[in-house]
C-alpha positions in Angstrom: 26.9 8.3 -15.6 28.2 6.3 -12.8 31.3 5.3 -15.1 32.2 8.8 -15.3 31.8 9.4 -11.6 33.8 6.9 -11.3 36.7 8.3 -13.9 36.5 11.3 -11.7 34.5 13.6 -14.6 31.2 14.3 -13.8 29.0 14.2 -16.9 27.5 17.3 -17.7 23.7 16.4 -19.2 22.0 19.2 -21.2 18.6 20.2 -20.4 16.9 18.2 -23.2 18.8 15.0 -21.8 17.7 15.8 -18.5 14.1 16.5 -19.2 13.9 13.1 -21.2 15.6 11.2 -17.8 13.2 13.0 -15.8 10.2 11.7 -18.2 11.5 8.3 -18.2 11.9 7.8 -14.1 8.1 9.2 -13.9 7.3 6.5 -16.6 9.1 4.1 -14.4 7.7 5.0 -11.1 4.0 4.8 -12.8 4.6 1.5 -13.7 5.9 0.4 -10.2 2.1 2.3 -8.6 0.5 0.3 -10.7 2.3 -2.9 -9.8 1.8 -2.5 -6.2 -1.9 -2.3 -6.6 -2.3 0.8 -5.5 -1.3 0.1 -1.7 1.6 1.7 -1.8 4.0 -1.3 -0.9 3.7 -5.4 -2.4 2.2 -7.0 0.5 2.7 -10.8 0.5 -1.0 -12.2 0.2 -2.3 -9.7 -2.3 -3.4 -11.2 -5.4 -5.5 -10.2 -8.0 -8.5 -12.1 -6.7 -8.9 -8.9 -4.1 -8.8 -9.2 -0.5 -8.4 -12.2 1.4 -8.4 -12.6 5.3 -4.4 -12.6 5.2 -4.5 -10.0 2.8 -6.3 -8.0 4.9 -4.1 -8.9 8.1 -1.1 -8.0 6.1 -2.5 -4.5 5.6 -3.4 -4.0 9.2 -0.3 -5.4 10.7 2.1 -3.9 8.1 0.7 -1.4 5.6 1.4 2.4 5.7 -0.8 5.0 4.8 -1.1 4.4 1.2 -2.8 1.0 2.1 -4.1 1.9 4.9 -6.4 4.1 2.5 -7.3 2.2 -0.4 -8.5 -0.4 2.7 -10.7 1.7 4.0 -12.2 2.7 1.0 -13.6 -0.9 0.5 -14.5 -1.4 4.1 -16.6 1.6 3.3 -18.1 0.0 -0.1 -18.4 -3.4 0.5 -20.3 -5.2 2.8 -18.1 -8.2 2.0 -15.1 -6.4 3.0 -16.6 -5.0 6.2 -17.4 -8.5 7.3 -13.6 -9.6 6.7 -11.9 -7.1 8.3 -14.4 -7.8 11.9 -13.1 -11.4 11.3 -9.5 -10.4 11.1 -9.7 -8.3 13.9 -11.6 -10.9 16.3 -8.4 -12.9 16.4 -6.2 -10.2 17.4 -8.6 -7.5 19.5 -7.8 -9.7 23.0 -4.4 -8.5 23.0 -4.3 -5.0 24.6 -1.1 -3.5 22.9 -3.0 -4.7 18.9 -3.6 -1.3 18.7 -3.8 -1.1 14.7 -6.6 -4.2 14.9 -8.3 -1.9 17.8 -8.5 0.5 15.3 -9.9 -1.6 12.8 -12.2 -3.5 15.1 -13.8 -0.3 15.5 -13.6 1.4 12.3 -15.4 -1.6 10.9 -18.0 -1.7 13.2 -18.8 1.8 13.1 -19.7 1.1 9.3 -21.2 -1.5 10.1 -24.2 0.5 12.0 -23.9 3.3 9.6 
């Protein structure tokens, strides 16, 4: 397609061409969710022996919402997970302007009672 943009002619797909390009780029973006671990971006320390304490920081200091999310769903499972994040968040709560570890911090310990 690009090499006929590029003649000048735009290529002129027909609707069974474009529903099977279609199919294929949601085959493709499937493949990249499930790559990412379902936090929405690759974050650096992520490996597939879960959450460590700088996979957790990575989250905190530079996930989105997607990651945001599927964090919070295992601070609310795990125990484990809970206790991590508090540690995370110890090292960073003395700064004022940490406001995502703030968050966190409190989040965290709010489960933690519950």
């Amino acid at each position: 397609m690009l090499a006929s943009l590029s003649a000048g002619k735009a290529k002129h797909f027909s609707e069974a061409e474009r529903a099977l390009r279609r199919e294929r780029m949601k085959a493709i973006n499937a493949r990249r969710a499930v790559a990412s671990l379902g936090t929405g971006m690759r974050h650096r320390h992520l490996n597939r022996s879960g959450l460590t304490l700088a996979a957790i920081d990575d989250v905190i200091d530079r996930g989105k919402r997607e990651s945001w999310v599927s964090l919070l769903t295992a601070v609310d499972v795990s125990p484990e997970i809970r206790s991590r994040v508090l540690r995370v968040c110890a090292a960073h709560v003395s700064d004022g302007y940490a406001q995502r570890y703030h968050f966190w911090n409190n989040y965290a310990s709010r489960q933690a009672t519950a």
